[in-house]
N, C-alpha and C positions, 0 to 999 in steps of 0.2 A: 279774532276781532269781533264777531258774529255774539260769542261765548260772552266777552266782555259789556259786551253793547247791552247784550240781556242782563245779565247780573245789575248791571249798573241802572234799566228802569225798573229793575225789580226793589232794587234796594230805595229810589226816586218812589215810589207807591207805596211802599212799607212806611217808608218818614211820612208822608204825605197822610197816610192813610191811621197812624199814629198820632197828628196833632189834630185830623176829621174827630178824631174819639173823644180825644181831648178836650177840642172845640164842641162836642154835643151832652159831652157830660157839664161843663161852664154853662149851657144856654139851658140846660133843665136846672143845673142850679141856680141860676142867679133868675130866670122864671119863677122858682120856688120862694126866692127872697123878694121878689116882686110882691104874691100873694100874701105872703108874712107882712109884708111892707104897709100893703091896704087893707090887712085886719087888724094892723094899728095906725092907722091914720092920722091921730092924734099926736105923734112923736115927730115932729115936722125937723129934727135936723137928722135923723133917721130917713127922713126920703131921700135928704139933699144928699146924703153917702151915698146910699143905694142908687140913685141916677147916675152920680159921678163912675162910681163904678162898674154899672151896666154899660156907660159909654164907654170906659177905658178899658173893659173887658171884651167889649165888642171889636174896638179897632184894634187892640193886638192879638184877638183870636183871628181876624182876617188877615194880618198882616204876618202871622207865624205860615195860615195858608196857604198865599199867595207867593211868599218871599222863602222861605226856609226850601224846598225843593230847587227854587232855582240857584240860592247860595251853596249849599252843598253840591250842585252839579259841579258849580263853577271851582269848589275846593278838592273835585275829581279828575 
């Protein structure tokens, strides 16, 4: 049981620690399109994507975070 218990927050840190990577390669890229974003300032329905999608990429990189370890526990 001991054996099991371990496996199983090990494999719980691996996922977790799989969508952290995830989630930090998304926040340098979509940073990057930010910068891109405001050296063309000019292209004004070009912002309105890039916001939309900094928001929608922000709430399901939190939500894959905070939710995905504790779903797969529960499919354990």
């Amino acid at each position: 049981m001991i054996v099991l218990s371990h496996i199983h927050s090990k494999f719980l840190f691996l996922c977790y620690g799989t969508f952290w990577k995830f989630e930090t390669v998304f926040s340098f890229f979509y940073i990057f399109v930010i910068f891109i974003d405001l050296s063309h300032s000019h292209v004004k329905y070009f912002k309105t994507e890039i916001f939309w999608f900094n928001l929608v990429l922000l709430v399901v990189s939190d939500a894959f975070r905070t939710q995905c370890p504790i779903f797969i526990a529960t499919l354990l």
